[in-house]
C-alpha positions in Angstrom: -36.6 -3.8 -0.5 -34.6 -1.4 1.9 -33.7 2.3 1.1 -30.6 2.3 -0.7 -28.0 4.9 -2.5 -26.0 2.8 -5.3 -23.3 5.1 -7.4 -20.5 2.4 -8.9 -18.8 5.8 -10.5 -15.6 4.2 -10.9 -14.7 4.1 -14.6 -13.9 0.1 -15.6 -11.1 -0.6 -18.6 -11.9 -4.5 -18.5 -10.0 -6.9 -20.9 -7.3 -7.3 -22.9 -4.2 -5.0 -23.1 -6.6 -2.3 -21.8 -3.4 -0.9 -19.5 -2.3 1.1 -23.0 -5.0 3.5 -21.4 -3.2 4.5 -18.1 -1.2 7.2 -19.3 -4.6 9.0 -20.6 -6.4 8.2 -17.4 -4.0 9.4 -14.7 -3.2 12.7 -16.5 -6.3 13.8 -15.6 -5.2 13.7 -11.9 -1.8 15.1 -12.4 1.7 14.2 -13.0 3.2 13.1 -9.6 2.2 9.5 -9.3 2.4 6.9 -5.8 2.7 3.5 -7.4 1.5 1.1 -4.5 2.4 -2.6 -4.7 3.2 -6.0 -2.8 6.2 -8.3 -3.4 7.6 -7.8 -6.4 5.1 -10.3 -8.4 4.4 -7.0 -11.3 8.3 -6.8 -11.7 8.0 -10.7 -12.9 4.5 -10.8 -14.9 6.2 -7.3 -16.6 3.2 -5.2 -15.2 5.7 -3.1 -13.6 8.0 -2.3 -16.5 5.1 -1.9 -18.4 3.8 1.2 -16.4 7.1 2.7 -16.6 6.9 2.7 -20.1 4.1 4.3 -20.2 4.3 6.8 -17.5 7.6 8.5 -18.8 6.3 11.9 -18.6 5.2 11.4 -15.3 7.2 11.7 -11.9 6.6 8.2 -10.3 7.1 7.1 -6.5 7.4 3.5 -5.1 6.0 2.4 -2.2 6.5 -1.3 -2.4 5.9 -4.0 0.2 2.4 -3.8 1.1 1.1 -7.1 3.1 -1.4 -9.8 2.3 -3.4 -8.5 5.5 -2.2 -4.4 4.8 -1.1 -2.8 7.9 -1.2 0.8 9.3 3.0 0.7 9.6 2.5 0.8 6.0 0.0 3.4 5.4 2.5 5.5 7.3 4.7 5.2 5.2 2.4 6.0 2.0 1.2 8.9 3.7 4.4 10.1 4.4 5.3 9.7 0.7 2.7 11.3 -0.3 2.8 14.7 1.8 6.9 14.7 0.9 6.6 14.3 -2.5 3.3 16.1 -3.5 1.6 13.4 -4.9 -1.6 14.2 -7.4 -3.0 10.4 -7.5 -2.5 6.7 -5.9 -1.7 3.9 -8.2 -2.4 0.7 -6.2 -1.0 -2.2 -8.8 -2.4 -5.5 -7.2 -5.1 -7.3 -5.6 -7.2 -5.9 -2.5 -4.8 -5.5 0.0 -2.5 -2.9 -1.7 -5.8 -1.8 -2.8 -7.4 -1.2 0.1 -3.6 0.2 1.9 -3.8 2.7 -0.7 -7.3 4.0 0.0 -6.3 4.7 3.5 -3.0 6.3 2.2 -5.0 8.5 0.0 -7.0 9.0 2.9 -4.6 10.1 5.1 -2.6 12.5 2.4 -5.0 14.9 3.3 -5.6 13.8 7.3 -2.8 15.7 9.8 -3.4 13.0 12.3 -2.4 9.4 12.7 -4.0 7.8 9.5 -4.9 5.0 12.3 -7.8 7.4 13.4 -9.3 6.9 10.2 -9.7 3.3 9.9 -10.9 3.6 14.1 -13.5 6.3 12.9 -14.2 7.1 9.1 -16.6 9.9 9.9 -12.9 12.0 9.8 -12.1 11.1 6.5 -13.1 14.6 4.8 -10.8 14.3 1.7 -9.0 11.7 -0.6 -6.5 11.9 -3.1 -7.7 10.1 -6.6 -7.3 6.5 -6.8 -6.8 4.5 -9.8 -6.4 0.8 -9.6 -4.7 -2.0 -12.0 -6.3 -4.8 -10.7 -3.8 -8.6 -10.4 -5.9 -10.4 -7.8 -10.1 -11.2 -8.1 -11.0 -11.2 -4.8 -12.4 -7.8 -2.7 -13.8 -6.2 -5.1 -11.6 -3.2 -3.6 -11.4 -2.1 -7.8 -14.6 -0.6 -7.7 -16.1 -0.5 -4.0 -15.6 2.3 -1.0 -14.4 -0.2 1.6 -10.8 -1.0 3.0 -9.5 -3.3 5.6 -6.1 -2.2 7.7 -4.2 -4.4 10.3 -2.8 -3.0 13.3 -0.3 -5.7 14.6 0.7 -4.1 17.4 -2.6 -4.2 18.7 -4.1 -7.5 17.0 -6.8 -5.4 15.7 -8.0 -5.5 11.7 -10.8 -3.1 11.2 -12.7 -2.1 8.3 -13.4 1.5 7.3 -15.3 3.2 4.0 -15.9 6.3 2.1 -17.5 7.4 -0.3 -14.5 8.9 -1.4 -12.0 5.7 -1.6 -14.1 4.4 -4.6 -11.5 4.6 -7.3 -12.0 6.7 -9.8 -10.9 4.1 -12.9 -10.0 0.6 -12.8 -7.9 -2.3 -15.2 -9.1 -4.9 -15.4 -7.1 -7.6 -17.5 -7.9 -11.2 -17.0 -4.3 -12.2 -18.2 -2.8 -10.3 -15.4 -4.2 -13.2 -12.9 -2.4 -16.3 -15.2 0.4 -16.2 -12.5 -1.3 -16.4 -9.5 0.0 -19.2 -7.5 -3.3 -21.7 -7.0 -3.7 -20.8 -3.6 -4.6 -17.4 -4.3 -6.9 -18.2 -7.0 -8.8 -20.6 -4.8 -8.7 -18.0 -1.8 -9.7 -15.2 -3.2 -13.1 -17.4 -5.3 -14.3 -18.0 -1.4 -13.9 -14.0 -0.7 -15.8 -13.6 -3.9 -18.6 -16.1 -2.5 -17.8 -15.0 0.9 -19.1 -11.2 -0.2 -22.3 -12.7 -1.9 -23.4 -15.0 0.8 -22.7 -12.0 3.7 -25.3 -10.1 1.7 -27.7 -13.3 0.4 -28.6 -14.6 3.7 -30.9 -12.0 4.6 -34.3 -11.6 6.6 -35.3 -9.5 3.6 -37.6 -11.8 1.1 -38.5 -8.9 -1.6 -34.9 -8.7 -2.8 -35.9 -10.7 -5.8 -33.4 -8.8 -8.5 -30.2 -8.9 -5.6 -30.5 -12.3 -5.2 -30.7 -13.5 -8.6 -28.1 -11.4 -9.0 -26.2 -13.1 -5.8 -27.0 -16.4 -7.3 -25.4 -15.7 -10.8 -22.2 -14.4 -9.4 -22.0 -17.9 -6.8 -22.9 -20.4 -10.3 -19.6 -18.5 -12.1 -17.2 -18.9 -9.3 -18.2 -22.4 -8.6 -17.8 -23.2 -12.4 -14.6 -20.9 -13.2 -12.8 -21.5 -10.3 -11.9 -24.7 -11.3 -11.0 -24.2 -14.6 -8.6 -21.8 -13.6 -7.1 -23.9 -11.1 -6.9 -27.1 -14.0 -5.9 -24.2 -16.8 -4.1 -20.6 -15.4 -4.5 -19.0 -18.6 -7.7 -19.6 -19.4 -9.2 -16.5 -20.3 -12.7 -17.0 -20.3 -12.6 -18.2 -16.0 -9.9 -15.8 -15.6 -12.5 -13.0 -17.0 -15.5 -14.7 -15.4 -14.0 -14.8 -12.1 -12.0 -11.0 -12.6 -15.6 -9.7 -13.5 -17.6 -11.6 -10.3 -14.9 -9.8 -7.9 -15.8 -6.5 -9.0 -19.9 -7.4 -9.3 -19.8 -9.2 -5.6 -19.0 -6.1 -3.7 -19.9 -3.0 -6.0 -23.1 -2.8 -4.1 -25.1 -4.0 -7.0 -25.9 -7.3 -4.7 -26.2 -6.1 -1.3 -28.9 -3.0 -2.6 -31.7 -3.4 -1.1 -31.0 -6.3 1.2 -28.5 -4.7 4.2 -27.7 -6.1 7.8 -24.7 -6.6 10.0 -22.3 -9.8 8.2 -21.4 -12.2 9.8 -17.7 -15.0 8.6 -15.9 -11.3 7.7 -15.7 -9.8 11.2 -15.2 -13.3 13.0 -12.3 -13.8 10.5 -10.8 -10.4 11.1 -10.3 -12.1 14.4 -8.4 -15.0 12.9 -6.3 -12.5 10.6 -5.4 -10.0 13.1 -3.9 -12.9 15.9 -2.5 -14.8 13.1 -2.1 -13.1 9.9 -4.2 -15.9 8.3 -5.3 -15.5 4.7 -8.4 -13.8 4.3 -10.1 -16.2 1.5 -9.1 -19.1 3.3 -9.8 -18.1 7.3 -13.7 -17.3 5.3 -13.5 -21.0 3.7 -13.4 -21.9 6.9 -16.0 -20.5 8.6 -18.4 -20.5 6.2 -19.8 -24.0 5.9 -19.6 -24.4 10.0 -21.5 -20.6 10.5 -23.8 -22.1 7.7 -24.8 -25.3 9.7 -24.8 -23.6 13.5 -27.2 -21.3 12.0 -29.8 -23.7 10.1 -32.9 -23.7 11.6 -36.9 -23.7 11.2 -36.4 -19.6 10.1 -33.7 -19.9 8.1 -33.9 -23.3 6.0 -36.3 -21.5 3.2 -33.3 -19.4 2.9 -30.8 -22.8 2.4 -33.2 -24.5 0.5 -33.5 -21.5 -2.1 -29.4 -21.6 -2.2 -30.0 -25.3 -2.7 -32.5 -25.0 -5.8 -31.0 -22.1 -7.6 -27.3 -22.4 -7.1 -26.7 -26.1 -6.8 -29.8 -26.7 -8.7 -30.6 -29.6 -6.3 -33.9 -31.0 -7.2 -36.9 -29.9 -4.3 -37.5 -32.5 -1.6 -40.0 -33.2 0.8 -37.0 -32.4 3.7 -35.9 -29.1 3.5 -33.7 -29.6 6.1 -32.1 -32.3 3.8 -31.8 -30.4 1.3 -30.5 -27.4 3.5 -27.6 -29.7 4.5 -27.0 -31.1 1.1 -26.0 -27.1 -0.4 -24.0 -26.8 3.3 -22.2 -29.6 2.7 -21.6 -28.8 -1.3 -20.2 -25.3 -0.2 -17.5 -27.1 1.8 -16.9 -30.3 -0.8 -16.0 -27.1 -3.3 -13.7 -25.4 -0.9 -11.8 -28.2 -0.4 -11.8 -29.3 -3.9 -10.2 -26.2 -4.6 -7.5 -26.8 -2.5 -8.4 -24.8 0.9 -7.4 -26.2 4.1 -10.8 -26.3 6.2 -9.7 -26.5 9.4 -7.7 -24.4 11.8 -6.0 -27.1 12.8 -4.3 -27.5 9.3 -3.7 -23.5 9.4 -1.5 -23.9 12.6 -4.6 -22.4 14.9 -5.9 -24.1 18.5 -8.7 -22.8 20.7 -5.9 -20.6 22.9 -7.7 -17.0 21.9 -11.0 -18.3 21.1 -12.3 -16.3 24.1 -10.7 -12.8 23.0 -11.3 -13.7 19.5 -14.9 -14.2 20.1 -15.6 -11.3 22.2 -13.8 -8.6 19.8 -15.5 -9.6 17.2 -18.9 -9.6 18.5 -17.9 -5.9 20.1 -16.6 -4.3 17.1 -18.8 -6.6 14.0 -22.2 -5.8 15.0 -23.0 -9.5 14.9 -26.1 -8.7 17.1 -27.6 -7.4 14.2 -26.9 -10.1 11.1 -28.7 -12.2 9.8 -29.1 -14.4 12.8 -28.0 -12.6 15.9 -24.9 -14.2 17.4 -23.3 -13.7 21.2 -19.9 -14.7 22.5 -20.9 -18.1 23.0 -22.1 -18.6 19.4 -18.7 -17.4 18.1 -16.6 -19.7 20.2 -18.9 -22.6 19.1 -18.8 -21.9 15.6 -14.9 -21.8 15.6 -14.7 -24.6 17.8 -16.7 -26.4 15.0 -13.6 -25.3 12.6 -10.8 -27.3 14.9 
């Protein structure tokens, strides 16, 4: 196993009713409190009235609106909030994207510069105001991780950044906050989930042993809760399962030990940035077509291990088989879930594949994953998604 620092300090209130505990938590920041959400879905799930009930000794304000793929327009605006108004601590209420818009906000609070230059180079992120998270979405694992994506549309750019720092320092977690997700998301943010473990599975690295059982756990529940809660919203032992297996996938517990470049997230920042895809989906995509352009003699021990311990597909004499058999499994469960796997379905021809393809070999380091890929590679493996 590699070298590897793992510190998961943020503090996890997980289940049930557990938001009774935010007043106590975010007094330990301070009083003057940025609540962070999306479209309005905590004023109708009551989420929202319920922090306001709780927070009455506190000065709370709103910075509503925060998009599916979180852009810097918006993390202007937080930042601007926050210098105004003095604010002592973020309150992101949603799934990753508020999430991860209110790490660069906290970010930036503290940054006299264009909070942009953060996300372009986090090496000048020196300090961050306190982040505390309510989470309504399993998907990035932005609840307990140091990472956040931000769009720039006027430049078709979506870059991720990290700190140390952006890791929030408490997290709710209540499964029964995700009984009102429409389907879609549900089923979009389970790929992300599997998206996060397979980025960090398929590895050169073979003495990983504990990371990858680890990996392998995480993959069994989402391919077994995913469609529970799809059949049954308010489910709470899926909705748990799944709430849980967003926050495990990305922590860092998986990917210790095992690190190199990934590979489906930086080729679908591509597809996000020119046309504001969804994330889970544009990775549904992806994945099943990266996974067969890349099979091959060095990597079908790899598949075949998926196969065995995740599909629990019985050992053949042709790996290669076998390999194909998980591949195909991966994409049968996407689509049983209600993905689109195409482009084509998603409103996207070949017109930027060429752009697409080069950014995202420039800027994701894909010369260093799992199996190096150039230009070329990328255009043929979204040519394969058409």
């Amino acid at each position: 196993m590699n070298n590897f620092r793992f510190h998961a300090y943020t503090d996890i209130y997980f289940g049930k009713g557990q938001i009774i505990n935010l007043p106590d938590i975010l007094k330990q920041f301070g009083k003057r409190v940025l609540l962070v959400y999306g479209g309005g879905s905590i004023k109708k799930n009551g989420i929202y009235d319920k922090i306001y009930e709780l927070l009455q000794d506190f000065e709370i304000t709103e910075l509503s609106g925060v998009e599916p793929n979180p852009r810097i327009t918006t993390v202007r605006k937080g930042v601007e909030l926050c210098k105004e108004k003095q604010i002592d601590v973020v309150l992101p209420v949603g799934g990753g994207s508020t999430i991860d818009c209110s790490k660069v906000i906290a970010g930036g609070a503290y940054y006299e510069g264009d909070p942009w230059d953060l996300v372009l180079d986090p090496k000048k992120i020196k300090k961050v105001l306190p982040i505390v998270t309510i989470l309504t979405l399993a998907a990035t694992g932005s609840e307990m991780n140091k990472n956040a994506v931000i769009s720039n549309m006027d430049t078709n750019e979506k870059f991720g950044t990290s700190s140390h720092d952006f890791i929030p320092q408490a997290s709710i977690l209540d499964p029964e906050y995700l009984y009102t997700l429409p389907a879609i998301q549900t089923a979009a943010g389970t790929a992300d989930i599997m998206s996060h473990v397979f980025e960090n599975y398929f590895k050169t690295m073979t003495s990983a042993f504990i990371p990858d059982r680890f990996a392998e756990g995480i993959l069994e529940a989402c391919i077994k809760y995913c469609k529970v809660a799809l059949e049954k919203p308010d489910d709470y032992e899926a909705r748990a399962n799944l709430m849980w297996a967003s926050s495990m996938a990305l922590n860092g517990l998986v990917g210790a030990g095992n690190g190199a470049a990934w590979t489906c997230h930086p080729i679908e920042h591509e597809l996000s940035a020119y046309y504001d895809v969804t994330h889970g989906v544009g990775l549904a995509i992806l994945t099943p077509r990266w996974m067969r352009y890349i099979l091959s003699e060095d990597t079908v021990d790899r598949f075949v291990m998926y196969a065995e311990n995740v599909w629990h597909l019985k050992p053949q004499e042709d790996k290669f088989l076998m390999a194909n058999q998980a591949i195909d499994l991966t994409e049968k469960f996407f689509k049983e879930c209600g993905i689109p796997m195409t482009l084509t379905e998603i409103g996207i021809d070949d017109s930027k594949f060429d752009i697409m393809a080069e950014k995202a070999v420039r800027y994701g380091g894909l010369e260093r994953a799992y199996v190096p890929l150039d230009v070329q590679d990328v255009k043929e493996i979204l040519r394969m998604c058409l």
